[in-house]
C-alpha positions in Angstrom: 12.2 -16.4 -12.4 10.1 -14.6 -9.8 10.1 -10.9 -10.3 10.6 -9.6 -6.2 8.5 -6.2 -6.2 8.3 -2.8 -4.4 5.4 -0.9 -3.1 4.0 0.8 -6.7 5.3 -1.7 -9.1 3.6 -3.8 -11.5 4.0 -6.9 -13.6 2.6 -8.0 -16.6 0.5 -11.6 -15.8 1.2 -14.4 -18.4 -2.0 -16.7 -17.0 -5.7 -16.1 -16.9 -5.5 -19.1 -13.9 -3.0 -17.3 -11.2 -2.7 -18.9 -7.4 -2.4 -16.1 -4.5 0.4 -17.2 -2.0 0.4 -15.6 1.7 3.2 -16.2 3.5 2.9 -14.4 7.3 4.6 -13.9 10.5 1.5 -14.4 12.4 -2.3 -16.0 11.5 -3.9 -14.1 8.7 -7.4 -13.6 7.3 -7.1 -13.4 3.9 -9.6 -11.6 1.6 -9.9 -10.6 -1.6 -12.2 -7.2 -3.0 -13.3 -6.4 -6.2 -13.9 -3.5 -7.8 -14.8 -0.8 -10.7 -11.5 0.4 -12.5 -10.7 2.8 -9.5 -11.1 0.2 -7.1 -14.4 1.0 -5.8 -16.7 -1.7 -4.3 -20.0 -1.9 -5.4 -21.2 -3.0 -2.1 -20.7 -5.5 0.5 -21.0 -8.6 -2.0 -17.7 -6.5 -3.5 -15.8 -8.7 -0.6 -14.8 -12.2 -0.6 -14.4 -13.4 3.1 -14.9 -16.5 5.5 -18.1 -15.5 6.2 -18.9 -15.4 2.1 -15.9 -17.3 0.5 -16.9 -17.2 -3.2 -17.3 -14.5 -6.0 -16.9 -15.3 -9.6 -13.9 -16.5 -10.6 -12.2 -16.8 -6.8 -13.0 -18.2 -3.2 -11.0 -17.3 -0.4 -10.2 -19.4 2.5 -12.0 -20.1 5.1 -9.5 -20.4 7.9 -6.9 -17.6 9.8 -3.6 -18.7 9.3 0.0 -17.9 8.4 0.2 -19.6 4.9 -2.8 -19.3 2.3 -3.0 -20.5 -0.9 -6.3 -19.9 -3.4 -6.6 -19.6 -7.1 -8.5 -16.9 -9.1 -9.7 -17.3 -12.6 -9.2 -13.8 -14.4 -11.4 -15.1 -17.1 -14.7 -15.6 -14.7 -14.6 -13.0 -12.7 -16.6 -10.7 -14.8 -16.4 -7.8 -17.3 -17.3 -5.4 -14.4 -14.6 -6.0 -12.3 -11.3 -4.3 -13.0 -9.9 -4.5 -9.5 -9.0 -7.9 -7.3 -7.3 -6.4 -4.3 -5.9 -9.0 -2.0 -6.4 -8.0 1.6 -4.3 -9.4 5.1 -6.3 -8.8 8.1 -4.5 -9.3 11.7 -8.1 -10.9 13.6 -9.1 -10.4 17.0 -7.2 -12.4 19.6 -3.9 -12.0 17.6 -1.1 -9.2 17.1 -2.2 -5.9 17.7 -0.4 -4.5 14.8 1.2 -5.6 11.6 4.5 -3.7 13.2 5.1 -6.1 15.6 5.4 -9.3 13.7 7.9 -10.6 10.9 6.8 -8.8 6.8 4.3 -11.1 5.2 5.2 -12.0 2.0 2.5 -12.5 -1.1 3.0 -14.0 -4.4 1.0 -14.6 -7.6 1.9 -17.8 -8.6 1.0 -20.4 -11.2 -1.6 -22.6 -10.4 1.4 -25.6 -8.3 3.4 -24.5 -10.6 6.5 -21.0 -10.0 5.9 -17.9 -9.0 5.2 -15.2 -11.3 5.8 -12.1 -9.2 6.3 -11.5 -5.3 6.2 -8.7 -2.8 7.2 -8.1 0.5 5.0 -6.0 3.3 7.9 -4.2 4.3 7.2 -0.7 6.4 4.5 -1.3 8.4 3.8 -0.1 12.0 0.0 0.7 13.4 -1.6 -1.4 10.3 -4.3 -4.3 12.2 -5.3 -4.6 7.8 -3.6 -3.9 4.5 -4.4 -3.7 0.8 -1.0 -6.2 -0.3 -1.2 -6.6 -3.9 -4.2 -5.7 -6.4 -4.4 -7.9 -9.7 -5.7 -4.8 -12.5 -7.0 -5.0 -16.0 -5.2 -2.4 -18.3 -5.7 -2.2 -22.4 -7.1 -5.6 -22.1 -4.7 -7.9 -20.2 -4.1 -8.3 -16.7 -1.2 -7.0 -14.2 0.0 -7.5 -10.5 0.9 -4.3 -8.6 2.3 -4.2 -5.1 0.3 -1.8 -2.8 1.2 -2.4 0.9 -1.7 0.5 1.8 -2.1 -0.4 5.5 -5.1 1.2 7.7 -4.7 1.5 11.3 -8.4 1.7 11.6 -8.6 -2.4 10.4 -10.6 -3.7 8.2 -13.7 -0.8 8.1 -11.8 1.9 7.4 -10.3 -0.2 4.6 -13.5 -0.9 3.1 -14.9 2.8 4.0 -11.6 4.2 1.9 -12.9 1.6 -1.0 -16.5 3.4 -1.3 -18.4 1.7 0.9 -20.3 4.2 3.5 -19.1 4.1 7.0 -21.8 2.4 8.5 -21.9 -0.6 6.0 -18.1 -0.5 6.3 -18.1 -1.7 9.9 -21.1 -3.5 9.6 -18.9 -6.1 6.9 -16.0 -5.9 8.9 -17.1 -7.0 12.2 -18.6 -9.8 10.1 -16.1 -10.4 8.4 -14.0 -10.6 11.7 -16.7 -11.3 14.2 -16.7 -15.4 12.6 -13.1 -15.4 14.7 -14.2 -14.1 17.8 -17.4 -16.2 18.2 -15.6 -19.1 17.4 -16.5 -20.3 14.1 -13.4 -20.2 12.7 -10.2 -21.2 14.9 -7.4 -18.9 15.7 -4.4 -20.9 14.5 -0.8 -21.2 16.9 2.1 -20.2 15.0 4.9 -23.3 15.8 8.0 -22.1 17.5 11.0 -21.3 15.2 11.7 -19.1 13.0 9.9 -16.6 11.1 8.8 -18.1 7.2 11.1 -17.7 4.6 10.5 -14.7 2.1 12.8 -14.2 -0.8 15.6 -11.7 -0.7 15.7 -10.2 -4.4 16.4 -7.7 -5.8 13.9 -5.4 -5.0 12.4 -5.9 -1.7 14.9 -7.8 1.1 13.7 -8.2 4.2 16.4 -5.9 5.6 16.0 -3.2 3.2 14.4 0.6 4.4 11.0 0.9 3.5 10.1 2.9 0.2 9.7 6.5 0.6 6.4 6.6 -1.1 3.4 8.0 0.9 0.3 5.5 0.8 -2.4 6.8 -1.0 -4.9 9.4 0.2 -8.6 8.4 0.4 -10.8 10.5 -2.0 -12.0 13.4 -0.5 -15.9 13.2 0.5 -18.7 15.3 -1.0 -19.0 18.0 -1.2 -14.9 18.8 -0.3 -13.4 20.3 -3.3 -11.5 18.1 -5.7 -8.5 18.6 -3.8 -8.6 20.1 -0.1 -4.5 20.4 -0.2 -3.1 24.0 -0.1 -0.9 24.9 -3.2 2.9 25.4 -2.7 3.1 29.2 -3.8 6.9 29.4 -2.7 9.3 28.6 0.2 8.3 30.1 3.4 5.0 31.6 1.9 1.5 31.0 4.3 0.4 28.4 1.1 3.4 25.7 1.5 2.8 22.3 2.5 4.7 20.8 5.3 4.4 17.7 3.9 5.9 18.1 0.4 4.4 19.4 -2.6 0.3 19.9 -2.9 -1.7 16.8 -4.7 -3.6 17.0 -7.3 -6.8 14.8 -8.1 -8.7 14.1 -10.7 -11.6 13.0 -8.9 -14.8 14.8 -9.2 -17.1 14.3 -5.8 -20.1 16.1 -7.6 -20.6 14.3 -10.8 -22.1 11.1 -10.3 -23.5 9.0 -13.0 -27.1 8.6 -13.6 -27.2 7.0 -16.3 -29.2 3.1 -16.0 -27.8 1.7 -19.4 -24.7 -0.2 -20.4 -21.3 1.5 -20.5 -20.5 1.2 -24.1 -17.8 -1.8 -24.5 -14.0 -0.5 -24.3 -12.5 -1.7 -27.8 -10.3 -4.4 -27.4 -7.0 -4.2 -27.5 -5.0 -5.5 -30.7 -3.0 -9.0 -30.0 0.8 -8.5 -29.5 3.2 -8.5 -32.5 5.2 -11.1 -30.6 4.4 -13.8 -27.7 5.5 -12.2 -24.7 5.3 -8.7 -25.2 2.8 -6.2 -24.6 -0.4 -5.5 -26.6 -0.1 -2.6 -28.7 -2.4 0.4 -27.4 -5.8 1.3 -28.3 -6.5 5.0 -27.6 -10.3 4.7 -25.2 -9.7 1.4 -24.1 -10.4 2.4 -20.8 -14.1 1.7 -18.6 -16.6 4.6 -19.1 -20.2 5.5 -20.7 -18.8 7.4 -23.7 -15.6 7.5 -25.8 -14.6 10.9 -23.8 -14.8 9.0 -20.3 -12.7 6.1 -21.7 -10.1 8.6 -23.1 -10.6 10.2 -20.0 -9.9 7.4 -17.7 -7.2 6.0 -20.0 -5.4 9.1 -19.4 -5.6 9.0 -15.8 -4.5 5.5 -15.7 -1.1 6.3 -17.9 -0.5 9.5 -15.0 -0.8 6.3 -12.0 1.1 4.2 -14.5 3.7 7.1 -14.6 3.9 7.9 -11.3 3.8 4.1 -9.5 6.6 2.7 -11.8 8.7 6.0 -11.3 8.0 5.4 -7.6 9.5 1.9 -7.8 12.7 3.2 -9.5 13.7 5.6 -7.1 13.0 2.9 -4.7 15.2 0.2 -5.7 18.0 3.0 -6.7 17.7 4.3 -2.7 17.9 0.4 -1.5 20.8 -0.1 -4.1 22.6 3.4 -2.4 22.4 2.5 1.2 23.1 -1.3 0.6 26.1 -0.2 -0.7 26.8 2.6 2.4 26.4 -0.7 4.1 28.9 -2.9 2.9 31.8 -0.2 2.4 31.1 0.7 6.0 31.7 -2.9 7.0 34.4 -3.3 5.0 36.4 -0.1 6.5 35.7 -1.0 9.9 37.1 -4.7 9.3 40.6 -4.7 10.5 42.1 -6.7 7.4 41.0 -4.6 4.6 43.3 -1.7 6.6 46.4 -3.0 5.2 47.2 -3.9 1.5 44.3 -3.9 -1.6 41.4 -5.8 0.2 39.8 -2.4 1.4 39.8 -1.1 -2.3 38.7 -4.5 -3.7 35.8 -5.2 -1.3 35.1 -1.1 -1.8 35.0 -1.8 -6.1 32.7 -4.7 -5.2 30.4 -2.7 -3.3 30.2 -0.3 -6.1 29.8 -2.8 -9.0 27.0 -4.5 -7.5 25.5 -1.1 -6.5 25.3 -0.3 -10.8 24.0 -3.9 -11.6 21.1 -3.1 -9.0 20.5 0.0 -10.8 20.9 -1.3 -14.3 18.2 -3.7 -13.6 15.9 -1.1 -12.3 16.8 0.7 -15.1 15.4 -2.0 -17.7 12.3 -2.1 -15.3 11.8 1.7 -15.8 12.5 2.1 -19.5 10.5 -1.4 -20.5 7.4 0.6 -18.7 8.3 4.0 -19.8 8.6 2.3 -23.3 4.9 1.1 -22.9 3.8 4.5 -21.8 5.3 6.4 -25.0 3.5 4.0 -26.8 0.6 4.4 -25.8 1.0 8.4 -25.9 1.1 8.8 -29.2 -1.6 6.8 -29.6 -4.3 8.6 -27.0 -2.7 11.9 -27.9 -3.6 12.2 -31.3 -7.4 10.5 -30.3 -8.1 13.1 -27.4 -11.4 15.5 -28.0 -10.7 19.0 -28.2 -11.0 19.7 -24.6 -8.2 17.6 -24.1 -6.1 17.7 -26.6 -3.4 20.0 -27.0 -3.9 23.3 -29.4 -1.6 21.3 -32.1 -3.7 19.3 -32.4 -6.1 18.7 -35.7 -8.9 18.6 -34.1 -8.9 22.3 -33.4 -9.0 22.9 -36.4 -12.3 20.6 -37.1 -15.7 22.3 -38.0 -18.8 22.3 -36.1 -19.4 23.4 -32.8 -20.4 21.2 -29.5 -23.8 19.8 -28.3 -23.4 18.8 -25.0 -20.9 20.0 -22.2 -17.6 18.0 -21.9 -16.2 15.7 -19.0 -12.8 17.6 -18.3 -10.2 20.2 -19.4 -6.7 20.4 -20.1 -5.0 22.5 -18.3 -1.1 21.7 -19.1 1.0 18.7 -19.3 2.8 16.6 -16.5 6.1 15.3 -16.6 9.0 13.7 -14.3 13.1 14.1 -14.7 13.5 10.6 -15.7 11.6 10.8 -19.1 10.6 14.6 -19.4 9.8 14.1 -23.1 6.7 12.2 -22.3 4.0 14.5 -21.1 1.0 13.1 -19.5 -2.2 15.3 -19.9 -3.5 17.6 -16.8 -7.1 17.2 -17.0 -9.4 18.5 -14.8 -13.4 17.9 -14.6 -15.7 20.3 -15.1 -17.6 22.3 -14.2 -14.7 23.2 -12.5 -15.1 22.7 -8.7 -12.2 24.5 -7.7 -10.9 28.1 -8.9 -7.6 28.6 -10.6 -5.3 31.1 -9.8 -2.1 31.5 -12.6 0.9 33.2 -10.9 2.5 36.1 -12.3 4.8 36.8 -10.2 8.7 36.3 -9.8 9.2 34.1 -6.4 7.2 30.9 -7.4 9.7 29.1 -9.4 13.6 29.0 -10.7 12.1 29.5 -14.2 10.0 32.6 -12.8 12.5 34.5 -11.2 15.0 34.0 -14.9 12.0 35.6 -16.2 12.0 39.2 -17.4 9.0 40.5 -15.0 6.8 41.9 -18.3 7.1 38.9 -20.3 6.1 37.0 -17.0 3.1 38.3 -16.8 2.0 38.9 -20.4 3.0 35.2 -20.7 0.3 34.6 -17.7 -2.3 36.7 -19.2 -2.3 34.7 -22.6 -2.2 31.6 -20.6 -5.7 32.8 -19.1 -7.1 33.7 -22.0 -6.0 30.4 -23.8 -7.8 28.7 -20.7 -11.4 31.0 -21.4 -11.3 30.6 -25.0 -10.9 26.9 -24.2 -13.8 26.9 -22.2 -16.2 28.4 -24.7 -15.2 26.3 -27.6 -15.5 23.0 -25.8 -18.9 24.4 -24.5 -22.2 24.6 -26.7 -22.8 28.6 -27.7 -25.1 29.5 -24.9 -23.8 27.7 -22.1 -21.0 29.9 -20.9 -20.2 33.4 -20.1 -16.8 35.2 -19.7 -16.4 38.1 -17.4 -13.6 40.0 -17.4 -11.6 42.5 -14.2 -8.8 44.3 -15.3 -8.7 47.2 -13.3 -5.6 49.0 -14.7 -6.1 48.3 -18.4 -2.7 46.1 -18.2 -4.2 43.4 -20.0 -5.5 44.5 -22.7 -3.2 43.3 -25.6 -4.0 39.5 -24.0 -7.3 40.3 -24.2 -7.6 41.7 -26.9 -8.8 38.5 -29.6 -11.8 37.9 -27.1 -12.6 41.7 -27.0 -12.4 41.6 -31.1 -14.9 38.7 -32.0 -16.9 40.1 -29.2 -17.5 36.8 -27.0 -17.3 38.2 -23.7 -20.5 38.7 -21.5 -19.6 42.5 -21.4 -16.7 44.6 -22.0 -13.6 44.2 -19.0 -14.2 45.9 -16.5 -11.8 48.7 -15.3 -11.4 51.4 -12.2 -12.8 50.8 -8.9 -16.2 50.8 -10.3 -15.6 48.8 -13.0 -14.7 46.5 -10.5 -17.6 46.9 -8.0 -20.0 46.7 -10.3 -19.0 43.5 -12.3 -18.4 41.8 -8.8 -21.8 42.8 -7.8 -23.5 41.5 -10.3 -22.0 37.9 -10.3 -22.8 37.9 -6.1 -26.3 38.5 -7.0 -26.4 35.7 -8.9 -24.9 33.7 -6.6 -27.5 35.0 -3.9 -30.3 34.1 -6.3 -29.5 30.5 -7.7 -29.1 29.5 -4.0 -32.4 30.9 -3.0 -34.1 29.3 -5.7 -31.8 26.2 -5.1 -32.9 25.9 -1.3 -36.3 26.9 -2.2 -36.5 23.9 -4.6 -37.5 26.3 -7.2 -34.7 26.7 -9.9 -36.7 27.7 -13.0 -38.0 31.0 -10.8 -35.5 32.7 -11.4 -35.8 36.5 -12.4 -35.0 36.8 -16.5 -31.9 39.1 -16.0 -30.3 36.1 -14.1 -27.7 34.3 -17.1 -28.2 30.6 -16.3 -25.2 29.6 -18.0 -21.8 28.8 -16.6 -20.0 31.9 -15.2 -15.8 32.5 -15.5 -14.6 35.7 -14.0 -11.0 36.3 -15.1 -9.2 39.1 -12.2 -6.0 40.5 -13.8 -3.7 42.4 -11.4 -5.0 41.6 -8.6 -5.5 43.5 -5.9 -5.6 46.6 -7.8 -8.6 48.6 -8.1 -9.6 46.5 -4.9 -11.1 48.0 -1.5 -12.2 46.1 1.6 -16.0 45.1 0.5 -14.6 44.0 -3.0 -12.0 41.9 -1.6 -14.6 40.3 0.7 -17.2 39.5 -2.4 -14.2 38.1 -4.7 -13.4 35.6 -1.8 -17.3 34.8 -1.8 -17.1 34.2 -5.2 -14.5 31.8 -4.4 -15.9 29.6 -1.5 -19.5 29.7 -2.9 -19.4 30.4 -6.8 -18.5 26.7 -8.1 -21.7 25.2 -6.2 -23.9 27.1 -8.2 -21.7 27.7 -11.8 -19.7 30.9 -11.0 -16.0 30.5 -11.3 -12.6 32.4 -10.6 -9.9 32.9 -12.8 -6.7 34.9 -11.0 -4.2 36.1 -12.6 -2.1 37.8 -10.2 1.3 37.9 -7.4 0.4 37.1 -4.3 3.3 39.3 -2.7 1.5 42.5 -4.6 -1.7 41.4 -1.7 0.8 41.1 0.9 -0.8 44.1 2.6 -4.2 42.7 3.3 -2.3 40.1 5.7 -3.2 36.7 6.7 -7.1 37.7 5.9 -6.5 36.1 1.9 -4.8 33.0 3.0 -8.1 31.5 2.3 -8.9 32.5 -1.1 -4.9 31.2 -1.7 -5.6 27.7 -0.8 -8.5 27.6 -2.1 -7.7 27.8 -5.3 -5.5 25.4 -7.8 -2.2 27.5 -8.7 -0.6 27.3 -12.2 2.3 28.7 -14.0 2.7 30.4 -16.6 6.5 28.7 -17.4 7.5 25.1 -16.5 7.3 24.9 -12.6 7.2 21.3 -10.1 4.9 22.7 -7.9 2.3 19.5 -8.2 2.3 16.3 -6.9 0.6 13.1 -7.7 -2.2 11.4 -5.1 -0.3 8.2 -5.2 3.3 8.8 -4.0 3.5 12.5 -4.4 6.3 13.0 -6.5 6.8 16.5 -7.6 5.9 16.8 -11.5 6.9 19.7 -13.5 3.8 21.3 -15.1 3.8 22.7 -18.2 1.4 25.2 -19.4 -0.3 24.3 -23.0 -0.8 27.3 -25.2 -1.2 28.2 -29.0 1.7 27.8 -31.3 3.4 30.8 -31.6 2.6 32.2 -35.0 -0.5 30.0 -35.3 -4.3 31.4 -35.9 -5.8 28.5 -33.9 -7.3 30.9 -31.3 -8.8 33.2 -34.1 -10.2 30.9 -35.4 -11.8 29.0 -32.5 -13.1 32.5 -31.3 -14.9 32.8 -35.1 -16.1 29.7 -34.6 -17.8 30.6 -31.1 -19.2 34.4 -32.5 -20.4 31.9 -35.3 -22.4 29.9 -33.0 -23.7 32.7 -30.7 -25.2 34.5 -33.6 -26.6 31.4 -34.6 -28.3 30.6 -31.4 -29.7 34.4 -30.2 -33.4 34.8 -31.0 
């Protein structure tokens, strides 16, 4: 039985051997890319097209038409390649837009043999090329997802948004296309009649809406902070987005690997219990160089996993509604269901196969969700201290870090329909973006039920979990903690890091307190991008601290005047470029009176919550996921005795 999907779903492939089947309204190139696990080309030998048919394992046809049919061997396509993406591109001479001509249909099929799983390119308007269904290695077999990403731009800015740079980008595509136009390969006629048959399950009928998902957003380009998206700080505030909640990425533009060797090889995954079902996780089965990027990328893979299957649900339950609005309509407007029980047996109809729609989405979602939970507590219980929760053992392992890690946790992500499994925020460092925690009462439901002291005691721990995060996961010289809290309010949070003495100096308090601590972390700012400009970065003068700078503000804007206000947003925009990075901890209503002049620093930084808030969205279909913040156990010593551990290893390491 073929399984009909929607735009984010995936499918689990039983064959090595699979045949692509393109069925379109109109003549078709048909290409296929490969790429790295995030889908990024190599290069222009990345693309399969007429003008290059073969890579290993597939080769593409070499004529535009509405019906293709080409076979990929999973097996030979390489251990490099985690990412087939098959690609339909409208050529020149034809259509001008994917909008104006019958929904292609694509399948992955058996080789002659059924279809294994089917989608529909429903949705489309402006679209001349498309991204229609990727074939994806996760924990070491191979699944279909439908993707119907369509690019107005054609074929280059397809291939720009898949890592290629723009110049080699168009430089492909008009090769790619330019065979057609010269000649070398014939436009085909479609023949009169109707448009080719596409199955009408389940999930994707021709006459259905399109999904509500929003395509995915193209990484942001270097040097653009991870994300460029203002955070939602409240209805009506300067922050919102008007186009839902804020994304979040876990890209890093600035780290780039320079490493020549090998990736160390993922382990593989352990065979299934059973034929048919699912391999049993492996925690780091995932690409990546060390056993942190695997983890890493593992995790960020479950949170796509998460949010693309989720996305397919609410899909198929929307279709299921207004198919159903449909038929009751047409049955109350139909003259003999007026009189006697028709009406109320075509309405029960309606209704009952509205709930076996949904069922069956159901079994979808919870046979995924299932997979997920499994392979939670497996990664969880794997994940290095800089990711792992502060329940976890490993905090309370000895020894003390050698080299700086990938990425931090910041919280946990979670959606309504299984809000017991919590998908790790991690975000790379060093930290390219500032964070701001919100202590104040309008940002959330659970806020505002919040008694206002325990909100922002609660948001004052959370930063100090953050900074004591930070040092432990760092080796003993390579970071420094500065502390603003101009009204002493803080104090009882901060007290642990005051006691084992870890902070650069003590917090800072007053308006001078203030003004001086902010001048001295400017100055270092002016310096390092002297000496960075001047290509001279050992010159710097011996007072300058060369590790890793976090400044925590508490309370802000008190104990703030004009010129301070005007460094701290300095600190912001050009801190992170050369390691000095902002921690707020404050209500943005309480700066209300500086105006529109701190929208800025707002948006520019990634807002948190000290109690469970939705205020983030995903990159892939932006649903709002409730973040959750991760601190110690109540009751529990873990922070004392990660903050020994890090006195321990500063006294170990000063001359």
């Amino acid at each position: 039985m073929t399984a009909e999907l929607v735009r984010g779903q995936n499918h689990p492939l039983s064959e090595s051997r699979v045949e692509i089947r393109v069925s379109a309204g109109t003549p078709v190139l048909a290409l296929v890319s490969t790429g790295d696990d995030e889908g990024r080309l190599a290069g222009p030998a990345s693309l399969a097209h007429p003008g290059a048919r073969a890579l290993p394992g597939l080769e593409v046809p070499d004529t535009v038409a509405g019906g293709h049919r080409f076979t990929v061997d999973l097996d030979a396509v390489g251990e490099a390649v985690h990412r087939l993406r098959v690609l339909l591109v409208l050529p020149p001479g034809g259509p001008a837009r994917f909008g104006a001509v019958p929904a292609s249909y694509v399948a992955v099929a058996e080789p002659q043999g059924a279809e294994l799983a089917g989608y529909t390119l429903t949705g489309l308007e402006s679209e001349t090329a498309v991204v229609a269904l990727e074939l994806y290695r996760r924990q070491g077999a191979w699944k279909v997802r439908a993707v119907g990403q369509g690019y107005a731009g054609g074929l280059s800015a397809l291939l720009a948004d898949a890592g290629l740079p723009a110049p080699a980008a168009a430089e492909l595509a008009a090769t790619a296309t330019g065979l057609v136009a010269s000649g070398d390969i014939t436009l085909a006629v479609m023949p009169a009649g109707p448009a080719p048959t596409v199955p009408r399950g389940l999930r994707a009928p021709l006459d259905a809406p399109p999904p509500t998902t929003t395509p995915q957003a193209p990484e942001p380009p270097d040097p653009i902070p991870v994300s460029d998206v203002p955070l939602a700080t409240g209805a009506g505030s300067a922050g919102d987005t008007a186009g839902g909640p804020p994304t979040i990425s876990y890209a890093h533009p600035r780290r780039r690997r320079t490493s020549t060797e090998a990736p160390e090889p993922a382990p593989r995954a352990a065979e299934p219990d059973e034929p048919g079902r699912p391999p049993r996780p492996v925690a780091g089965d995932a690409s990546g160089w060390s056993m942190d990027e695997r983890l890493y990328n593992q995790v960020w893979g479950m949170f796509e996993d998460m949010a693309r299957t989720v996305a397919a649900y609410r899909s198929a339950v929307e279709f299921a509604d207004s198919r159903m609005d449909r038929e009751l309509d047409e049955a109350l407007s139909d003259p003999r269901h007026r009189l006697g029980g028709s009406g109320d047996g075509a309405r029960a109809t309606a209704r009952a196969r509205r709930e076996e729609l949904v069922a069956q989405a159901r079994a979808v979602l919870d046979r995924d969700l299932a997979q997920l939970v499994a392979e939670s507590e497996v990664v969880e219980p794997a994940l290095p201290a800089a990711y792992a929760r502060w329940d976890n053992p490993v905090w309370h392992a000895p020894g003390t870090p050698q080299e700086n890690p990938l990425a931090l946790r910041l919280g946990d992500l979670s959606l309504p329909e299984r809000p017991e499994l919590r998908i790790p925020m991690l975000m790379r460092v060093p930290l390219e973006r500032g964070l701001w925690i919100d202590n104040g009462r309008t940002g959330s439901e659970s806020a505002m039920a919040m008694d206002t002291d325990r909100l922002r005691r609660a948001a004052m721990d959370m930063a100090v979990a953050h900074a004591v995060r930070l040092l432990a996961v760092h080796p003993g010289d390579k970071y420094s903690v500065h502390v603003i809290d101009a009204a002493g309010a803080g104090a009882a949070s901060l007290a642990p890091l005051v006691r084992a003495g870890v902070l650069a100096a003590p917090p800072a308090s007053g308006a001078t307190g203030v003004t001086q601590t902010l001048a001295r972390l400017t100055r270092r700012v002016d310096l390092v991008q002297m000496a960075l400009r001047a290509g001279a970065p050992e010159d710097l003068p011996p007072d300058v601290d060369t590790a890793e700078q976090l400044l925590i503000v508490h309370d802000f804007p008190h104990g703030f005047d004009d010129r301070s206000v005007t460094q701290l947003r300095y600190l912001a925009d050009e801190g992170p470029a050369v390691g000095v990075h902002l921690l707020m901890v404050a209500d943005r209503d309480e700066a209300s009176a500086y105006g529109p002049l701190l929208d800025p620093l707002w948006r520019s930084l990634m807002r948190l919550s000290p109690v469970p808030d939705n205020h983030l969205a995903d990159p892939w279909v932006h649903h709002a996921w409730t973040f959750t913040p991760d601190l110690p156990p109540q009751g529990s010593q873990v922070l004392d005795q990660a903050l020994n551990r890090i006195s321990e290893a500063r006294r170990s390491t000063r001359p």
